[in-house]
C-alpha positions as MATLAB code, in Angstrom:
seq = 'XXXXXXXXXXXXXXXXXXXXXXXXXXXXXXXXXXXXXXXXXXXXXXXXXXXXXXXXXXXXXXXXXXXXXXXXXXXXXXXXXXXXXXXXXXXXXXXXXXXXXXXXXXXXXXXXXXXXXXXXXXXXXXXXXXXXXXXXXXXXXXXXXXXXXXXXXXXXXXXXXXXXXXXXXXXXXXXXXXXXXXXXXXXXXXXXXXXXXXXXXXXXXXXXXXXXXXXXXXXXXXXXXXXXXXXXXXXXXXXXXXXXXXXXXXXXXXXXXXXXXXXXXXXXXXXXXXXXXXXXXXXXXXXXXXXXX';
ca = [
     -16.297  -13.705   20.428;
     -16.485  -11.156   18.066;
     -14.357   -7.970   18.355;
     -17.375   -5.556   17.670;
     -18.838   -7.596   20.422;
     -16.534   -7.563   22.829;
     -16.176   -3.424   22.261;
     -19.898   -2.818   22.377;
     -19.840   -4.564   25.788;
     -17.031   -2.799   27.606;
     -19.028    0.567   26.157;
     -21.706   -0.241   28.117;
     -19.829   -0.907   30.888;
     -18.064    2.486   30.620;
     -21.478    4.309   30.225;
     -23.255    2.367   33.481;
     -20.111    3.637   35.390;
     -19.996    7.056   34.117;
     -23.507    7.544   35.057;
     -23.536    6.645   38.025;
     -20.565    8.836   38.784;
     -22.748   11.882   36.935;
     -25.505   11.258   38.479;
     -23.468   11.301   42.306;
     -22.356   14.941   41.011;
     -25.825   15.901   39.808;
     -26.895   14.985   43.703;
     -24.101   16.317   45.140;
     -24.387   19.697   43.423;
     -28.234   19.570   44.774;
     -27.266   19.158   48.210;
     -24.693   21.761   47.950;
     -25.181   24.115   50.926;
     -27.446   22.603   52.627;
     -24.672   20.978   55.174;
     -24.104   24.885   56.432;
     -27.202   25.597   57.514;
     -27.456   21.810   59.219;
     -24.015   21.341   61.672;
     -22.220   24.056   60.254;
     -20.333   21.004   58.136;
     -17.918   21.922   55.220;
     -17.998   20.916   51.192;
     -15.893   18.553   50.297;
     -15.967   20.218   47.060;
     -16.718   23.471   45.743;
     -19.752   24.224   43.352;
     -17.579   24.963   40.672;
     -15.402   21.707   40.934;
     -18.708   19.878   41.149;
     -19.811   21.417   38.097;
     -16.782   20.579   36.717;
     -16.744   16.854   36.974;
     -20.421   16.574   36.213;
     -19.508   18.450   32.262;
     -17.018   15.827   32.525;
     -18.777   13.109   33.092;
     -21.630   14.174   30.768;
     -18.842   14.333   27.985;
     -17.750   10.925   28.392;
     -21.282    9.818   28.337;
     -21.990   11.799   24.960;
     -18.753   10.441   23.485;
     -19.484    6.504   25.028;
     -23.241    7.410   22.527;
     -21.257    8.059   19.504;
     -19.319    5.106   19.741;
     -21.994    2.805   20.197;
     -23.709    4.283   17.377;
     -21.047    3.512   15.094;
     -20.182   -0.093   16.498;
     -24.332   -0.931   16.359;
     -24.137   -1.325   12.022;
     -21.155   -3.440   12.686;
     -22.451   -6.368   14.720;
     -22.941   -9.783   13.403;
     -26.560  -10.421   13.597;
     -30.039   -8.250   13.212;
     -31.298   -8.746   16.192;
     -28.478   -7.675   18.544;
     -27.951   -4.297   15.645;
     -31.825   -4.163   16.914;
     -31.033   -4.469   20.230;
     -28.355   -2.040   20.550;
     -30.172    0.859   18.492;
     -33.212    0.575   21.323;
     -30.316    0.590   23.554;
     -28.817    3.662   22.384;
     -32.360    5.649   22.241;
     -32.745    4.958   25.956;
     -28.857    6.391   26.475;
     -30.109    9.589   24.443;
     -33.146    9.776   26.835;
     -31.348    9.697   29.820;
     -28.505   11.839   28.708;
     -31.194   14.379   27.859;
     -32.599   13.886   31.795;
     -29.060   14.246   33.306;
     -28.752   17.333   31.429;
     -32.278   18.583   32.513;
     -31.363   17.482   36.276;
     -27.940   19.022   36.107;
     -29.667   22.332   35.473;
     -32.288   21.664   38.317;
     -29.474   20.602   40.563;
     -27.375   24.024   40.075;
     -30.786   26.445   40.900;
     -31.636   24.140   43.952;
     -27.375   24.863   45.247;
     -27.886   28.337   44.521;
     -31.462   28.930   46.730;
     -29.334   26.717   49.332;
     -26.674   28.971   48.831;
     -28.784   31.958   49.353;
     -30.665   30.328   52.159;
     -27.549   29.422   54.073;
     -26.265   33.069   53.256;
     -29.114   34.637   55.142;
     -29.002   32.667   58.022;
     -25.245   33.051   58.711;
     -26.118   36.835   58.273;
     -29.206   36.853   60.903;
     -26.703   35.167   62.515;
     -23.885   37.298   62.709;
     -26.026   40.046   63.571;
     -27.214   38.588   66.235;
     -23.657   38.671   68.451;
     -22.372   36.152   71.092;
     -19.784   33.566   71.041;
     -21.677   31.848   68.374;
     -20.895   34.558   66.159;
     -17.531   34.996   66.798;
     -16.795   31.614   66.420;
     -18.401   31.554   62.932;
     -16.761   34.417   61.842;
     -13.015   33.028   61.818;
     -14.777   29.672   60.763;
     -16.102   31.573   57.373;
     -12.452   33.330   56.756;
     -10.970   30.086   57.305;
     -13.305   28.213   54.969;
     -13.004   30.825   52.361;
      -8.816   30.967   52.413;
      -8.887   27.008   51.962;
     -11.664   26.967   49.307;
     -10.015   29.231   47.648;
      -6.849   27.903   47.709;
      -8.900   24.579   46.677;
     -10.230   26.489   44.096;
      -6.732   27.772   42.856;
      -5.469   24.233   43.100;
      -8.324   22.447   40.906;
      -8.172   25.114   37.926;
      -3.928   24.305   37.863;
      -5.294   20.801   37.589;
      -8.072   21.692   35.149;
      -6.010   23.316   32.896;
      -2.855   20.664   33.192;
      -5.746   17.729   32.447;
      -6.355   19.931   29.172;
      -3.053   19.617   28.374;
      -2.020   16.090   29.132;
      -5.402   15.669   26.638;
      -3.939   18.073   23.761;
      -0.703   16.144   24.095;
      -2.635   12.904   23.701;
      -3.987   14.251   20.955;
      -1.040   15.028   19.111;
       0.538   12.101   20.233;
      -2.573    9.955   18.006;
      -2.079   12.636   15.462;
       1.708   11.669   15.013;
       1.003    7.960   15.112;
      -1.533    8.378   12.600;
       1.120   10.024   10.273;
       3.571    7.822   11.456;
       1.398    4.671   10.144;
      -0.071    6.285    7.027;
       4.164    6.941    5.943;
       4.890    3.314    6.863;
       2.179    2.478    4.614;
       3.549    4.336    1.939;
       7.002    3.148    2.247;
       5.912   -0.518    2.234;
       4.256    0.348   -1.159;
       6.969    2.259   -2.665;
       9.045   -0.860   -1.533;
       6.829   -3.111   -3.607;
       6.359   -0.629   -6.381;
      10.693   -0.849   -6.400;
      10.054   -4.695   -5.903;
       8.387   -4.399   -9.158;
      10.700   -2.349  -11.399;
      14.013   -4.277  -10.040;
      12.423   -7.532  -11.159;
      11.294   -6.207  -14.233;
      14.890   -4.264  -14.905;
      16.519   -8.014  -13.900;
      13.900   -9.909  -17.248;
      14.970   -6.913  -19.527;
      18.517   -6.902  -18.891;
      18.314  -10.858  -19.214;
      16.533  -10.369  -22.361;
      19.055   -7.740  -23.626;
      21.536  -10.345  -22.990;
      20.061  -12.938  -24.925;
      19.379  -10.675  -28.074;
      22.765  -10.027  -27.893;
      24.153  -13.659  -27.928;
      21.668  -14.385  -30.476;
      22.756  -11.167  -32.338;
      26.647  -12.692  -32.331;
      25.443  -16.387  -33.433;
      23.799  -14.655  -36.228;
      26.086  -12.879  -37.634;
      28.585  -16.022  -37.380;
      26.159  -18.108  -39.169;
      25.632  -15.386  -41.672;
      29.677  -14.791  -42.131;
      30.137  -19.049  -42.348;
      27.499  -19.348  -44.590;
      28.756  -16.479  -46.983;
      31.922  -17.716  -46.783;
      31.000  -21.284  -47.495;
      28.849  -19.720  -50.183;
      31.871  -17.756  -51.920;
      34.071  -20.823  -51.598;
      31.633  -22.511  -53.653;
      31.601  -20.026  -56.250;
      35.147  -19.805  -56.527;
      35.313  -23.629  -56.689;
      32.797  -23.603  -59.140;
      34.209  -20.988  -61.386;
      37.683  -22.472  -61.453;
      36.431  -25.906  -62.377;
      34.580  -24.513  -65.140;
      37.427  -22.366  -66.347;
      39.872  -25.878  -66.226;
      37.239  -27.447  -68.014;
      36.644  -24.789  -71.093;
      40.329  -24.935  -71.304;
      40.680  -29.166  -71.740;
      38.111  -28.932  -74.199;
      39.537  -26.637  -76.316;
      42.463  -28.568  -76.046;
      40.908  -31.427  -77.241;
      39.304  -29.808  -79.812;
      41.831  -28.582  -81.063;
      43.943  -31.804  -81.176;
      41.187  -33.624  -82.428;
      40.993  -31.277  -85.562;
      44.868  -31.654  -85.943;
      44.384  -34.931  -86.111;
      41.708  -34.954  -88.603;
      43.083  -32.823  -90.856;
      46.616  -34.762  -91.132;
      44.480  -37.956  -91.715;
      42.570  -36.111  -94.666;
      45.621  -34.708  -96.422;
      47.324  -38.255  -96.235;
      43.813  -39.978  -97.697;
      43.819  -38.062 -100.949;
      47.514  -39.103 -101.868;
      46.700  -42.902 -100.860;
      42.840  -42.819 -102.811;
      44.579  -45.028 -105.700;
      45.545  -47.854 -102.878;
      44.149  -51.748 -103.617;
      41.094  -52.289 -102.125;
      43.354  -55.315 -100.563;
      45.748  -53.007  -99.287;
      43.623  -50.822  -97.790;
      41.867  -53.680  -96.080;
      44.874  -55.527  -94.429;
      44.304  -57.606  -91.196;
      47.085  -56.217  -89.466;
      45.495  -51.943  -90.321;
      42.701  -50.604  -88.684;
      40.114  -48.925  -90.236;
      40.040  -45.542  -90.214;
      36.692  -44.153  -88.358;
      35.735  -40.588  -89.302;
      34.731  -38.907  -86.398;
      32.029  -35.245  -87.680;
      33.043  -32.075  -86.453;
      30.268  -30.719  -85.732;
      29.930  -33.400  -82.526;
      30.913  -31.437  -79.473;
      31.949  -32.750  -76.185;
      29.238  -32.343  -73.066;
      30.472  -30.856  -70.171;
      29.966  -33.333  -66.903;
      29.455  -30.639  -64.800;
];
C-alpha cells in the first residue's frame, strides 16, 4: 500500500477518536452543575479543566484538517483525491459545530452554575442539619478543587513545556539533517577535486617524461647531426688536399716529359716506335679530377 495511503488512513483514525473525546468534553461541560442540585454529587473535573481539554482536543482536530489537506493532492488516483476533499469539507463542518456547541455547552454550565448557586443559598438560609452538613461539604469541595485546580495548571504549563522542548528537539534534528546534507556534498564536491588533482598531477608527470625524452632525442639527434658535419668536412678537406697532390704531380710529370721531347724531336721514326717503348699519351690540363663525394 501506498505510504500517502496508509497516512491518510491513520488521520482519520486520529480525527474519529479525537472527536469523540471532544465531543464527551463538549457534554460534559453541559452537564456541569447539574449533579449539585441532583444528589449533592461532586465534578470529577472542574469547568476550567474541562474547558481545557475540549481547546485541546479541538486543536488536534484542526491540526488532523491540515494534514489531510496536504496528503489529499498526494494520493495515487482521482477518485480517492475526490473522495478525501468531500471528506475534509464534512471535517470543516463539524469542526465548525463543535466549536458552535462548545460555546452553547459553556452558557448552559454557567445557568447550571447559577441555578445550583441559588438553591444551595435558599438552602443555607433555610437552617437545620441539612445546612450544616452542606456547609463543611462546600469548604471541603472548594479546598480540593482548588487544590485540583492548582495541580492541573502545574500540569498545564509542564505539558507546554515538554511541547516547546519537542519542538526544539525537531528544530535541532532538522539542522542536524540539513548539516549532514551538506557535509555529504562537500564530501563529494572534495571527491571531485582529489580525483581531478590525482589526472593533473598524472598528467604533469607525463609532460615531464615526455619533456626529458625530448630533449634526449633533440641532444642525440644534434649530436648525430654535428658528427656528420664534422665527418663530412674532414673528408672533404682530405680530399681537396689528394687532389692537389695529384695535380700537382701530374703537372711535374708533364712538364719533365715536355722538356725531354724537344731534345729527342730529331729521333727515327723507328726509334721512336720500338716494340719494347710505350707510347707516350698526352694527358690536357685542363681535365680535372671529379670529386666522388
Amino acid at each position: 500500500m501506498d505510504e500517502v495511503v496508509v497516512e491518510v488512513e491513520k488521520t482519520k483514525r486520529e480525527w474519529e477518536e479525537a472527536y469523540e473525546k471532544t465531543i464527551g468534553h463538549i457534554i460534559s461541560i453541559q452537564q456541569y452543575g447539574k449533579s449539585r442540585r441532583g444528589d449533592g454529587g461532586e465534578e470529577k473535573f472542574s469547568l476550567q479543566r474541562l474547558n481545557g481539554l475540549a481547546q485541546d482536543g479541538l486543536s488536534l482536530l484542526n491540526s488532523l484538517q491540515f494534514n489531510l489537506d496536504l496528503l489529499a493532492p498526494q494520493l495515487p488516483s482521482d477518485d480517492q483525491v475526490q473522495s478525501t476533499q468531500s471528506l475534509l469539507e464534512t471535517w470543516k463542518n463539524q469542526y465548525h459545530s463543535l466549536r458552535v456547541n462548545l460555546r452553547s455547552a459553556n452558557l448552559q454550565a454557567k445557568d447550571n452554575m447559577r441555578k445550583a448557586a441559588q438553591e444551595e443559598r435558599e438552602l443555607l438560609l433555610g437552617g437545620g442539619t441539612e445546612s450544616t452538613v452542606l456547609r463543611r461539604k462546600r469548604q471541603a469541595n472548594a479546598g480540593v478543587t482548588s487544590d485540583a485546580e492548582s495541580i492541573t495548571e502545574s500540569l498545564r504549563r509542564s505539558r507546554q513545556l515538554m511541547v516547546q522542548e519537542v519542538e526544539r528537539s525537531t528544530n535541532t534534528l532538522v539542522a542536524f539533517d540539513e548539516s549532514t546534507g551538506v557535509l555529504k556534498k562537500a564530501e563529494s564536491e572534495y571527491k571531485g577535486h582529489r580525483s581531478l588533482l590525482s589526472r593533473t598531477r598524472n598528467l604533469l608527470s607525463t609532460m615531464q617524461r615526455q619533456d626529458v625524452i625530448d630533449r634526449i632525442i633533440l641532444i642525440v639527434g644534434f649530436s648525430l647531426f654535428v658528427f656528420a658535419v664534422v665527418y663530412v668536412v674532414s673528408k672533404r678537406i682530405g680530399i681537396l688536399k689528394l687532389q692537389r697532390m695529384a695535380t700537382a704531380a701530374i703537372k711535374a710529370q708533364l712538364a719533365g716529359k715536355a722538356a725531354k721531347g724537344v731534345g729527342d724531336d730529331v729521333m727515327p721514326l723507328g726509334q721512336q716506335f720500338d716494340g719494347n717503348t710505350v707510347p707516350t699519351v698526352n694527358i690536357p690540363l685542363q681535365q680535372r679530377m671529379h670529386d666522388e663525394l
